[in-house]
N, C-alpha and C positions, 0 to 999 in steps of 0.2 A: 358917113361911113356906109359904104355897101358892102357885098358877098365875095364880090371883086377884089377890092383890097382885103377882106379875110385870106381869100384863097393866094392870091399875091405873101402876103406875110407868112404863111405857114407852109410852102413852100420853100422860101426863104430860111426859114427856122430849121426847116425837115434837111433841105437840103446846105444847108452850113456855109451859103455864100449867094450872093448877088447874080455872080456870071452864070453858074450851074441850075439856079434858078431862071436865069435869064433864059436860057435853053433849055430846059426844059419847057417852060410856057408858053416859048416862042416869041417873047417880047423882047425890045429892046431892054439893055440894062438901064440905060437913060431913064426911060418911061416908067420902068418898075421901080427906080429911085425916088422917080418923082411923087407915085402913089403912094409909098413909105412915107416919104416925109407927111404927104396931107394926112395918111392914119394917124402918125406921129402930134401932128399939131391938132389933130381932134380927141385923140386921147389925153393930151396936154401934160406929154410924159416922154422921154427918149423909149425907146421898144427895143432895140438891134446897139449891140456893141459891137463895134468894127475893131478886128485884132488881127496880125499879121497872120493867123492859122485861120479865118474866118471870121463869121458873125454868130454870135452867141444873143437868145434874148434877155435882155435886164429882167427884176423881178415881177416888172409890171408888163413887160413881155410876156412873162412867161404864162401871167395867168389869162393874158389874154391868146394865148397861143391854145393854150387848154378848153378854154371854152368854143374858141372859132373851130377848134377840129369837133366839138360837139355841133355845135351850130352847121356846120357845111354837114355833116354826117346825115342831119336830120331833116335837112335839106335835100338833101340826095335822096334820103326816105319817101320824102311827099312828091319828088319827079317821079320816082318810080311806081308809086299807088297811081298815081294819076295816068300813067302811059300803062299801066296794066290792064290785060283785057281779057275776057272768058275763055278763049284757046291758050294761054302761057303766061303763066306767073315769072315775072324778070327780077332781078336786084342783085345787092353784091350782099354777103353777110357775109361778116369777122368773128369767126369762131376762135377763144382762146383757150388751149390747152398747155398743160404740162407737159414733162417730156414720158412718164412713164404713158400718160393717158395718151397721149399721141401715136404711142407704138400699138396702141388695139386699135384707137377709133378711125385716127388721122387718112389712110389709106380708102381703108371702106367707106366711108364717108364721101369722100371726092369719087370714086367710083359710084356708088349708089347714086349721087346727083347728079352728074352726068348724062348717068343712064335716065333717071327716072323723071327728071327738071332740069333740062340742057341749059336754059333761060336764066337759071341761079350761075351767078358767080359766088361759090364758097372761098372767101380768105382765111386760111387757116395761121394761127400764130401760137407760134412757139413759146414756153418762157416759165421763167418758178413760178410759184405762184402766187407770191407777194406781185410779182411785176403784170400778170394775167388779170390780178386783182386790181392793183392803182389803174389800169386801162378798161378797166370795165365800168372803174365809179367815175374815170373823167370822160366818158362817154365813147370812147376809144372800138371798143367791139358792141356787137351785139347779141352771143348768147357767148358763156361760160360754164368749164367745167372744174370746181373749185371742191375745195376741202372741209372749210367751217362754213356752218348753219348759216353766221350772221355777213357772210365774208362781203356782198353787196348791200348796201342797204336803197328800200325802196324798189328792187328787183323781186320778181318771182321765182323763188327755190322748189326743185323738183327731186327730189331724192333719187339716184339711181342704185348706186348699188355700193356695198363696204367693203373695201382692199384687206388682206391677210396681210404682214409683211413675214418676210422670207429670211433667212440665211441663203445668200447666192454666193456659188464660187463655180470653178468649173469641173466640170464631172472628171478630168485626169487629176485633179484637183488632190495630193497630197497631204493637207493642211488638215484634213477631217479623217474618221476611216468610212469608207465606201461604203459599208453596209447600213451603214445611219441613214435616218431617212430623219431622225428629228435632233434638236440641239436646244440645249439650256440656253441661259440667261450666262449663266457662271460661263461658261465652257465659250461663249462669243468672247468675251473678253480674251481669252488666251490666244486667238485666232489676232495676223495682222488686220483693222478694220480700213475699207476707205468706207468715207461716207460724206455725205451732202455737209457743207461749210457751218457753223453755229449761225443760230437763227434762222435757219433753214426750217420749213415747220414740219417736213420728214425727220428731220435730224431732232428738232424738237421732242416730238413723239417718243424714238427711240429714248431720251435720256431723262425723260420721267420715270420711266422704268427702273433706271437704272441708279436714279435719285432715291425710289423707295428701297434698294438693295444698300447704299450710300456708297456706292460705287461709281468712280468716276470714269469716265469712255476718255482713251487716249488712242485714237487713232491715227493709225500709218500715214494716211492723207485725206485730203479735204478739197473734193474736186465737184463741183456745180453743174457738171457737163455729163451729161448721161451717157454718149457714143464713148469718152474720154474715159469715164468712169468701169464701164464695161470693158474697153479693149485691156484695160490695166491688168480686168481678172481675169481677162484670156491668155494673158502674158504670166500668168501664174504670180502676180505680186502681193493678191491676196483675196478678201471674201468683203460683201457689204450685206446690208439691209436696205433691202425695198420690197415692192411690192412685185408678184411673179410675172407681172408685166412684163418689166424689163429686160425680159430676157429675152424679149422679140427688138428689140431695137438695132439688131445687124439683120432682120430677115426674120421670119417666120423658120425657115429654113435654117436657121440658125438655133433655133430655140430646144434641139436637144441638146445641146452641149453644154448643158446649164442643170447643173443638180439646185435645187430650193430643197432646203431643210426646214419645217416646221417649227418652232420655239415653242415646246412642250409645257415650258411653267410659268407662259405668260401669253395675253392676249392682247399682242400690238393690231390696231386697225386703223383705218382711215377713212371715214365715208366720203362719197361723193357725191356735189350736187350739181346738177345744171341750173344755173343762174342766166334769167333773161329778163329784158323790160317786160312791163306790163301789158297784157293784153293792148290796151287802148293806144300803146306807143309802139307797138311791133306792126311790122311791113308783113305783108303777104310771105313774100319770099324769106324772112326772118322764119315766121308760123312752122313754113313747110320745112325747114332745115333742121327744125328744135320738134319736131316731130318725128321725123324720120330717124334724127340722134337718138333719140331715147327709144326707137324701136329698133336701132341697129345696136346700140348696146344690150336691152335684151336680150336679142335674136343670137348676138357672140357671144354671150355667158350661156343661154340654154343649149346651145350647138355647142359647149364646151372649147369655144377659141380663145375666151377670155377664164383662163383659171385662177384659181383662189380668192376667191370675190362671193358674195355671198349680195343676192338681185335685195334691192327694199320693197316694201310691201307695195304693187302699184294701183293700192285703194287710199295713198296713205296720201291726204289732201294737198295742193301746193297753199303757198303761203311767202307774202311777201316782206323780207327778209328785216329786221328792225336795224339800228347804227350799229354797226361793230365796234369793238373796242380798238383804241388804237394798235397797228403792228409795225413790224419791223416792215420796212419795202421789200425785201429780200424773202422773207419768211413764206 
């Protein structure tokens, strides 16, 4: 087995088909069939189910699909230490974010390294954070900005800073009266809610609350998709809970048309942490991007871009992170 036939198979896997992979590599289909099979007969296991929608990996596929995209990753690590040199730090890093986190950091981010580290390729990725999570511990990215303590284990946790959550709806927004600035526990329920799917670990949050009331959340809808989620309350269908993030997610320029109501009789938060490998396993170009992160998240909370957040202590030690419990993948 070589790196070859890794990259050959995960290709294959990524891309759902032989020909598509074929093209993309540049290889004959012939030749890349052929390397499959030798993988195949050294792992001494079928890897690729052939179906008339594509190729899918069997079980023993899959986990070697999981490890090769760690293995090539950390590979890519040690090219790029090695071509590094005192004028310009190079690499690709895979930054995982949420969709609220994405609407503060995601923009500024890409512009600041740009500007600052032309030589950095930033991959930014989207996704809840169950799914930010399963790609962070299958080696999938390299820094992360996640929600519980233990959410990596074996990674380095850096505290940044605690989300408020809000009552959001839109300021012609009928459904409340106008002169409110804050809103009960009681008083959300009467309100149509949309909110993130069960098992969702925002959605979670909200209904411990509402567990210690013995009140059960029956909401309007249940949509996973944050643009999708928001235009709903632009369209007047009703109000959710998040973080006041999200009210940047059509545009900065957008974000006054978005009243956040307080919840006065109760204290929903969220912390957040950035989660990265260890010192000894992070790339140059990893360092400077998980630096810059954490000082461009500062810098938008104390210039007041990012409201209702509340900064963590930054004397408060990092610390790397024990096994987490198990969770839903979704959550």
């Amino acid at each position: 087995m070589d790196t070859r036939q890794l990259k050959y198979f995960v290709a294959i896997v990524e891309c759902g088909g032989f020909a598509k992979a074929s093209r993309q590599l540049l290889i004959a289909q012939p030749a890349l069939s052929q390397q499959i099979a030798r993988l195949e007969q050294e792992v001494g296991a079928p890897l690729l189910v052939r179906s008339a929608k594509g190729v899918s990996p069997t079980s023993n596929g899959h986990t070697l699909f999981r490890h090769a995209k760690f293995i090539l990753r950390q590979l890519d690590h040690a090219l790029a230490l090695a071509r590094q040199n005192t004028a310009e730090t190079t690499g690709r890093v895979s930054v995982g974010l949420a969709p609220t986190t994405l609407c503060q950091v995601g923009m500024p981010l890409i512009e600041r390294m740009q500007e600052r580290f032309p030589g950095v390729c930033v991959n930014i990725v989207e996704g809840l954070s169950g799914h930010i999570q399963h790609m962070a511990i299958s080696g999938q990215l390299d820094l992360a900005i996640l929600f519980g303590p233990a959410a990596v284990p074996d990674w380095s946790r850096t505290a940044l800073l605690t989300e408020e959550l809000f009552v959001i709806l839109p300021c012609n927004s009928p459904l409340f009266p106008r002169l409110r600035d804050t809103i009960t526990l009681e008083e959300i329920v009467d309100l149509p809610l949309i909110l993130p799917s069960q098992g969702h670990g925002l959605r979670r949050r909200i209904e411990i609350e509402y567990e210690r009331l013995n009140i059960k959340l029956m909401p309007l809808a249940e949509i996973d998709s944050l643009p999708l989620l928001m235009s709903c309350l632009s369209q007047g269908m009703g109000a959710t809970i998040k973080p006041m993030a999200a009210v940047h997610v059509h545009g900065s320029a957008q974000s006054k048309n978005w009243r956040c109501l307080r919840i006065s009789n109760a204290s929903i938060t969220r912390p957040n942490y950035l989660f990265s490998q260890p010192a000894d396993k992070m790339s140059d170009a990893t360092a400077l991007v998980r630096a810059e992160l954490i000082q461009l998240v500062r810098e938008l909370v104390e210039r007041g871009r990012w409201q209702g957040v509340e900064l963590s202590d930054p004397e408060e030690p990092e610390r790397a992170t024990p096994e987490p419990p198990r969770i839903a993948a979704h959550a």
